[in-house]
N, C-alpha and C positions, 0 to 999 in steps of 0.2 A: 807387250812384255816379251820377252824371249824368254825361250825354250830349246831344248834338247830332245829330239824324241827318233829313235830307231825307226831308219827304213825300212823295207822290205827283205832288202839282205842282211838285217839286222845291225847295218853301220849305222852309229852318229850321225842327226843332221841336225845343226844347229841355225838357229835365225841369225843370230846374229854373224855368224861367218859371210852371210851374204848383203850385209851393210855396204853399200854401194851401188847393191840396184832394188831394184821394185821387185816385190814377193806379191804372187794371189796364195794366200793359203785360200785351199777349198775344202773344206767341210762338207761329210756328208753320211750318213747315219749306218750303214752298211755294207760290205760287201757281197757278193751274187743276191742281191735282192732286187727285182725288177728295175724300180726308178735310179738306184744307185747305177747298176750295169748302165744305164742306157747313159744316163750324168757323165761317167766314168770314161765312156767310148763316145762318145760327145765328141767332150776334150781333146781326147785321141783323132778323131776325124779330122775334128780342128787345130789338132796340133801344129801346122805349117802356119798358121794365125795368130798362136799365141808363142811361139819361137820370133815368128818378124815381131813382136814389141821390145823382144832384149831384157824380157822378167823374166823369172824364176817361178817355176808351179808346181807347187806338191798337195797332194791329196790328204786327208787328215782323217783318218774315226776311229772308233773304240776298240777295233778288231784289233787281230793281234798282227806279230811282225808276219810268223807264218800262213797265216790266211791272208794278206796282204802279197802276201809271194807270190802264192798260187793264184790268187785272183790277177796280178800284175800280168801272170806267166798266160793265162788263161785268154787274155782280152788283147794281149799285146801292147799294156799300158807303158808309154815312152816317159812316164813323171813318176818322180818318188811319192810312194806310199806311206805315208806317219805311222807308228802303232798311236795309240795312247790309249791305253787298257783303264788308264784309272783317271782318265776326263781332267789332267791335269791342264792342257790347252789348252781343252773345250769351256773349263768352268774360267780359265784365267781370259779369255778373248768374250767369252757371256753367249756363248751359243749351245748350251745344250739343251738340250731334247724333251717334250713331255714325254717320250718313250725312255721307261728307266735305262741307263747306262746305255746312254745313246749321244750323237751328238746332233743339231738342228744340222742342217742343209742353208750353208750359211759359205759366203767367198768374202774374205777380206784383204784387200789390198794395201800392203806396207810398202811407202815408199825410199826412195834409197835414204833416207838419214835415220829411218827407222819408225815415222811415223804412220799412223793407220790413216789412208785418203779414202777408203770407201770400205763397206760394212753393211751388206745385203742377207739379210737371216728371211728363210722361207718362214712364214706359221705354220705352212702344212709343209709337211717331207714329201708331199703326192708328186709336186713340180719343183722341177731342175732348172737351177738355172739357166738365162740363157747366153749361149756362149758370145753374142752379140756383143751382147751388155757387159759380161766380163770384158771381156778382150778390149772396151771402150772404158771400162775402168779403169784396168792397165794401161792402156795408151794414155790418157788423160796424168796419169800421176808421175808418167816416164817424160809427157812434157813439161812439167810443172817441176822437174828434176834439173830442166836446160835451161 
């Protein structure tokens, strides 16, 4: 489904403006809390790996715009940060959290015509994805695009 949900600087980011290439939204229950940070700066390490696939990646949880700011500002996160304060992506995409007003630890991959090619939700939020495997998702749905 598309959505609209405020980055980190508080702009607009819409899904669907990026129909034409492949999206990981990554889901993920909190910001500064252990497993999230490390998920978070993962990504960020790995960022040179998931820029060569030619996707689109934004980070997604219940926090708000301004703690997404300073968590971004903090870690030196290079990908936009979602708010979604009231689990409107989370409950529309079916990853939320047994942790109230939370969202699962969950990467979904939309490919360019808009459809969803892969849909990885943790049970537990203890473990983060791993960047491997994303980035083989993304790759896999950016050639099924050619």
């Amino acid at each position: 489904p598309d959505f609209e949900r405020p980055d980190g600087d508080g702009k607009p980011w819409r899904l669907s403006d990026h129909l034409g290439k492949v999206v990981a939204l990554v889901f993920y229950p909190r910001d500064e809390t252990p497993v999230c940070t490390k998920q978070m700066c993962s990504v960020r390490d790995h960022w040179g790996d998931y820029v060569a696939t030619g996707a689109v990646l934004v980070g997604i949880s219940t926090d708000t715009v301004e703690s997404h700011k300073g968590f971004a500002a903090k870690y030196n996160l290079p990908f936009p940060l979602l708010a979604d304060p009231r689990e409107e992506v989370i409950r529309a995409y079916g990853v939320r959290s047994w942790l109230p007003h939370r969202s699962a630890r969950a990467v979904i991959v939309v490919n360019a015509q808009g459809i969803v090619t892969y849909k990885k939700v943790q049970p537990l939020s203890l473990f983060a994805p791993r960047d491997d495997r994303v980035i083989a998702a993304i790759q896999k749905a950016v050639a099924s695009d050619k």
